[in-house]
Backbone as CSV, one residue per row, in Angstrom:
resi,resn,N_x,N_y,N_z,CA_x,CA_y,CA_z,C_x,C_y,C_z
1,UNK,-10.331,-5.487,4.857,-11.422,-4.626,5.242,-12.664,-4.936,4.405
2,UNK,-11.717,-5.413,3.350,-13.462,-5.645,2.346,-14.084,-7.202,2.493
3,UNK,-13.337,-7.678,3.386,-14.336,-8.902,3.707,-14.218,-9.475,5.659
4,UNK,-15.743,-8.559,5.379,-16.348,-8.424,7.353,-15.789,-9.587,8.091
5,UNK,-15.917,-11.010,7.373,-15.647,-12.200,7.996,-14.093,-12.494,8.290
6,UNK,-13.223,-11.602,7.967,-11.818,-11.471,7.964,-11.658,-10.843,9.687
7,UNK,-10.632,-11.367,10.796,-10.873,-11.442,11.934,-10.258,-9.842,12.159
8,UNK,-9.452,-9.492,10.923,-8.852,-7.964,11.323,-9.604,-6.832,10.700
9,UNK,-10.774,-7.162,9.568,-11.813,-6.085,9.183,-11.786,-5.146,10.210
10,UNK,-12.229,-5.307,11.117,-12.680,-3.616,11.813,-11.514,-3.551,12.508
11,UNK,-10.753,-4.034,12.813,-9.192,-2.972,13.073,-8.747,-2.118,12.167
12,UNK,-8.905,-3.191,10.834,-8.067,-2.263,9.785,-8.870,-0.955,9.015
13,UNK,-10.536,-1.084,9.163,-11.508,0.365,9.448,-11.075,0.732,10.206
14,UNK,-10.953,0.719,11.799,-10.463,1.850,12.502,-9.349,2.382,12.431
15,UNK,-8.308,1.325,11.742,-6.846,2.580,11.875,-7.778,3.443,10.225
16,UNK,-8.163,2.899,9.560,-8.495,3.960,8.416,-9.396,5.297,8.962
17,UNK,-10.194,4.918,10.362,-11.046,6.118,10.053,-9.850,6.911,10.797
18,UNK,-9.162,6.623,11.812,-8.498,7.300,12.909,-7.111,8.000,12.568
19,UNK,-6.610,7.692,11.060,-5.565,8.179,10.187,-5.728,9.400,10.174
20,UNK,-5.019,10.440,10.332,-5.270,12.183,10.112,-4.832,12.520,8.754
21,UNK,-3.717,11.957,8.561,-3.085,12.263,7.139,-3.955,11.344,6.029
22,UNK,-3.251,11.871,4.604,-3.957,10.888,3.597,-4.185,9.489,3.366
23,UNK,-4.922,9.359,3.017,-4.652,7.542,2.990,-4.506,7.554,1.398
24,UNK,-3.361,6.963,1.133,-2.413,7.251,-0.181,-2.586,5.645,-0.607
25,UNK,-2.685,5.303,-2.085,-1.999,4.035,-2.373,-1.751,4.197,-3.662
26,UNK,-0.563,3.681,-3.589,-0.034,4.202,-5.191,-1.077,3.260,-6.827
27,UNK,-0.577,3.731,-7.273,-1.674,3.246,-8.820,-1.644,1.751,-8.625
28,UNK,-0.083,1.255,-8.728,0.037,0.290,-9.332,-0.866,-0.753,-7.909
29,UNK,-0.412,-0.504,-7.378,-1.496,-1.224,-6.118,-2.807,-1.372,-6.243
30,UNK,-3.772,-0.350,-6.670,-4.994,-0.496,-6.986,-4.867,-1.395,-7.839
31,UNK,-4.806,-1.399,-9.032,-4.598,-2.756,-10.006,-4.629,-3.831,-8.965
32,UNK,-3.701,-4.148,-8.238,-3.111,-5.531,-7.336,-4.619,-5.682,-6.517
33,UNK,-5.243,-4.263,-5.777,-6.434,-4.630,-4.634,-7.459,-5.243,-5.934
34,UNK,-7.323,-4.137,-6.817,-8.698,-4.526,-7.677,-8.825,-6.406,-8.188
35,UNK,-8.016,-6.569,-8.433,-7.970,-8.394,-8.914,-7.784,-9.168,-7.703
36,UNK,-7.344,-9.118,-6.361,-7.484,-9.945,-5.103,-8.948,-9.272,-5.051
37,UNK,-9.706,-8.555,-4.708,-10.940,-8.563,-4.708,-11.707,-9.440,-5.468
38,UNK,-11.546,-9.181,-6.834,-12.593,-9.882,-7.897,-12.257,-11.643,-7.712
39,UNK,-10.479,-12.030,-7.635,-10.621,-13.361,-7.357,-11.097,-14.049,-6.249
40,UNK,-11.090,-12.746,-5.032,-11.400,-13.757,-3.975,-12.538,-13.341,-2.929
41,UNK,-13.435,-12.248,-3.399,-14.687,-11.891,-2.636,-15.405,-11.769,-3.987
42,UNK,-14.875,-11.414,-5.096,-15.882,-10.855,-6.141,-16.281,-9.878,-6.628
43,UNK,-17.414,-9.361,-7.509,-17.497,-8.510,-8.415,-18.060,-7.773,-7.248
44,UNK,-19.251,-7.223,-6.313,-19.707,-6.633,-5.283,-18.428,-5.797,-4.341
45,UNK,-17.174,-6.248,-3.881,-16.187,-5.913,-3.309,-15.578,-5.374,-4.206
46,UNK,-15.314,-5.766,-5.131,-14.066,-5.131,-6.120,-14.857,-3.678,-6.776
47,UNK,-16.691,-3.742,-6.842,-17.310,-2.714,-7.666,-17.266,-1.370,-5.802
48,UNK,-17.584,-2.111,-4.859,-17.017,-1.023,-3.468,-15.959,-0.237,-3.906
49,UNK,-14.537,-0.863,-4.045,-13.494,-0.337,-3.898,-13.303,0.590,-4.891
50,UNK,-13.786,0.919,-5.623,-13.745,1.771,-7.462,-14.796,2.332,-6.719
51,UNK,-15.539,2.112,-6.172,-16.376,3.542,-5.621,-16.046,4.272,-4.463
52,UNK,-15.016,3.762,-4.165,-14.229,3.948,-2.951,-13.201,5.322,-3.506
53,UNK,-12.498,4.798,-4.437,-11.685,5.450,-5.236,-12.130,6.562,-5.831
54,UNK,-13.282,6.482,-6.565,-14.241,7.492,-7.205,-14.340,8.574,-6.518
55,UNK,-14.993,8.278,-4.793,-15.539,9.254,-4.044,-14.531,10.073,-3.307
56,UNK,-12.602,9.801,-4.109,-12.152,10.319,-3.168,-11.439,9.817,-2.236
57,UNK,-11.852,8.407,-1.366,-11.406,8.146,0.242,-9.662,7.811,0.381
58,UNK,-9.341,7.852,-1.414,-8.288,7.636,-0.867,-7.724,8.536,-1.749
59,UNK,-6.307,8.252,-1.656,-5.337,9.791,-2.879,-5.170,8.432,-3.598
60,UNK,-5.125,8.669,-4.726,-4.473,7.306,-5.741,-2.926,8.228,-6.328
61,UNK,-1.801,7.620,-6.054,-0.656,8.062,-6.356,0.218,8.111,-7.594
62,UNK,0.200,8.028,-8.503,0.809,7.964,-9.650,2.596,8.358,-9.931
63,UNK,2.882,7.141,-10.645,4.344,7.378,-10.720,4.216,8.049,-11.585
64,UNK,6.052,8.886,-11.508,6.344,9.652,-12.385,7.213,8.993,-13.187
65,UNK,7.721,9.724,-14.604,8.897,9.251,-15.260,10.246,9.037,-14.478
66,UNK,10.206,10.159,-13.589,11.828,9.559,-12.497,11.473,8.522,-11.355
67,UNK,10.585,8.440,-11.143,10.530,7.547,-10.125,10.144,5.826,-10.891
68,UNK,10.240,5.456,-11.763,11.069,4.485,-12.302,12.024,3.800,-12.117
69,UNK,12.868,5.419,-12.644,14.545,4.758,-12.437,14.774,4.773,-10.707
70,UNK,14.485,5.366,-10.219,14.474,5.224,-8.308,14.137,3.600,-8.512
71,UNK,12.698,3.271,-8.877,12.223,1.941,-8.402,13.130,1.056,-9.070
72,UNK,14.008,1.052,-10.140,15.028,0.086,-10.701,15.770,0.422,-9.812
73,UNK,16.572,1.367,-9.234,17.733,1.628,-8.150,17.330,0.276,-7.049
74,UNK,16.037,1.011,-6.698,15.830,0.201,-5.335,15.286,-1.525,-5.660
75,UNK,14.757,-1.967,-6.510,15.178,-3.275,-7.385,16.253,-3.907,-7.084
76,UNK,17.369,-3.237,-7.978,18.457,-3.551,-7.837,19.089,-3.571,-6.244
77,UNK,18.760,-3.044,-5.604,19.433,-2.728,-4.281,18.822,-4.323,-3.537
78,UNK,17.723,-4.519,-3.443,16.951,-5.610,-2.779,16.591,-6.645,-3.927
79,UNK,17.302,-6.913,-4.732,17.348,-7.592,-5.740,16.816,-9.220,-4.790
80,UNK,17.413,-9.687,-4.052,16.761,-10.591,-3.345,15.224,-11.018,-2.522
81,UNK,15.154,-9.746,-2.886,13.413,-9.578,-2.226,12.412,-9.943,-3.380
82,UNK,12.576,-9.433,-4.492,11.990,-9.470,-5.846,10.426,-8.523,-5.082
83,UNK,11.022,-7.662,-5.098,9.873,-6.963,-4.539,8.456,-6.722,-5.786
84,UNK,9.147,-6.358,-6.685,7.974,-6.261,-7.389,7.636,-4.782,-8.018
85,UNK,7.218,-4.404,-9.053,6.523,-2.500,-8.765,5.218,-1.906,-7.576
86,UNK,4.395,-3.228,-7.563,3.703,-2.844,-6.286,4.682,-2.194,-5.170
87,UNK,5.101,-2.913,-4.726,5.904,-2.700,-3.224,6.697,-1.427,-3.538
88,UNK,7.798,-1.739,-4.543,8.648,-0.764,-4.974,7.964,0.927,-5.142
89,UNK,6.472,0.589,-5.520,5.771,2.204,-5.685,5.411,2.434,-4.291
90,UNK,5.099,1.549,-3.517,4.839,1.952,-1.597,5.765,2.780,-1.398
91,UNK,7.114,2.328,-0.963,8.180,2.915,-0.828,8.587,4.364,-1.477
92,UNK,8.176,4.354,-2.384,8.152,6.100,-3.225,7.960,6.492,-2.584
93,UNK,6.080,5.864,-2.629,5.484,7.067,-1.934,4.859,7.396,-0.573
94,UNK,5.354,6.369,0.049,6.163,6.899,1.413,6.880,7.896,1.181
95,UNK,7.853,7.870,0.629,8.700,9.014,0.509,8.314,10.572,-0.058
96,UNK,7.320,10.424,-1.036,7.045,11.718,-0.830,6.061,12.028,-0.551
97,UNK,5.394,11.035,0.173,4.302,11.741,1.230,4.612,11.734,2.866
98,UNK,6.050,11.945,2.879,7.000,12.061,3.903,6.521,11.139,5.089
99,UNK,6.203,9.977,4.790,5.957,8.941,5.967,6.265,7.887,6.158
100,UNK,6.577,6.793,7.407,7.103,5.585,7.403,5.931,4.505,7.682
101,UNK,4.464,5.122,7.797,3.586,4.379,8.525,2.744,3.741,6.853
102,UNK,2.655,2.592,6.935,2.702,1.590,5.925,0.809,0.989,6.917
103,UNK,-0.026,0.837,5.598,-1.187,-0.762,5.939,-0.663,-1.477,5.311
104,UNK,-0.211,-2.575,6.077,0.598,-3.759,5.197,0.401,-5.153,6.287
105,UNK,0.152,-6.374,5.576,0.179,-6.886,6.423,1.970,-7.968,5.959
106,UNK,2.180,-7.275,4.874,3.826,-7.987,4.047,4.987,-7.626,5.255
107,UNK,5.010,-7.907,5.766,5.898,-7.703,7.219,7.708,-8.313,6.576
108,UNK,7.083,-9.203,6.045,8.272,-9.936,5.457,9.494,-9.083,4.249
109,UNK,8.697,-8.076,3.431,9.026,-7.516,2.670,9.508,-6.300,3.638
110,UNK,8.632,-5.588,3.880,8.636,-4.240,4.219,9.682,-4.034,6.201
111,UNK,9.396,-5.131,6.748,10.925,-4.919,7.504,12.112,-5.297,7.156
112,UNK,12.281,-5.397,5.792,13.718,-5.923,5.304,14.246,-4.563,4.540
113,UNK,13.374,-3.501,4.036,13.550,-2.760,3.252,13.510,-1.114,4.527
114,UNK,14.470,-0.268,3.852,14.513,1.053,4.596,13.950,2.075,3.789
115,UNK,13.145,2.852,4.626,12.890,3.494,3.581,13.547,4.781,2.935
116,UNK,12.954,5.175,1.996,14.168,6.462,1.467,14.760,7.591,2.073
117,UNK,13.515,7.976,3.392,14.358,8.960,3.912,15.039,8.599,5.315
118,UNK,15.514,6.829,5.468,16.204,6.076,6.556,15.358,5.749,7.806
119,UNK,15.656,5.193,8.813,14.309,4.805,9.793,14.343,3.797,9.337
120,UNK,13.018,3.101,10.157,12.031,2.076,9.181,10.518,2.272,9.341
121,UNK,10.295,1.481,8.721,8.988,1.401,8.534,8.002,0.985,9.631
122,UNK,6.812,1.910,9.909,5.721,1.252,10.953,5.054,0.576,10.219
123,UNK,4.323,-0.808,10.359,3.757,-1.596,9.728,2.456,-1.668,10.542
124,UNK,1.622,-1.120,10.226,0.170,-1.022,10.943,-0.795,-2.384,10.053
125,UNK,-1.486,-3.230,11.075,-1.753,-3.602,12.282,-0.675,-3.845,13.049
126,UNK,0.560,-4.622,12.803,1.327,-5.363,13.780,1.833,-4.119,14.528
127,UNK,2.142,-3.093,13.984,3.113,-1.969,14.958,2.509,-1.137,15.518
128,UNK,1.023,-1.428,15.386,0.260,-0.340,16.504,0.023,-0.204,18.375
């Protein structure tokens, strides 16, 4: 979304404006957007998104002390994925923001994995 010349930019604005619920991303993810920004659009995109954050547009999610040991559970469980704490904090908090609908374009990761409260996962763009 943060770079116009990207062929899915304004899809991936419109599922954002057209979302009713929160648009959630857990902490450790910001870290991950904030440095793919700065390496690969730059300081202008990456200084957007922190004002993005600032104003609100999104919930920034924060782990807790138990949800750790969950993300080592689920580690261990998909130990073959090497998912990572990024991914591993999605999946939380999916879970306790009681939803399966994911912006992801990791298709690879996230249809291999169930999420905590069973189902799977909608992967928006591809599953819209």
């Amino acid at each position: 979304m943060a770079d116009a010349a990207d062929p899915s930019a304004s899809e991936i604005e419109r599922i954002l404006q057209e979302e009713a619920g929160p648009l959630v991303i857990p902490a450790p993810v910001t870290a991950e957007i904030d440095y793919l920004l700065a390496t690969r659009l730059g300081g202008r995109a990456q200084r957007a998104f922190l004002a993005d954050l600032a104003a609100g547009r999104f919930v920034v999610d924060c782990l807790q002390p138990s949800d750790y040991l969950r993300a080592a559970e689920l580690d261990d469980r998909y130990a073959d994925l090497r998912l990572g704490l990024s991914d591993l904090s999605v999946i939380l908090a999916a879970a306790r923001f009681a939803t399966r609908r994911l912006l992801t374009f990791d298709e690879r990761d996230f249809r291999s994995v169930a999420p905590i409260q069973g189902g799977s996962f909608q992967l928006l763009p591809a599953d819209r």
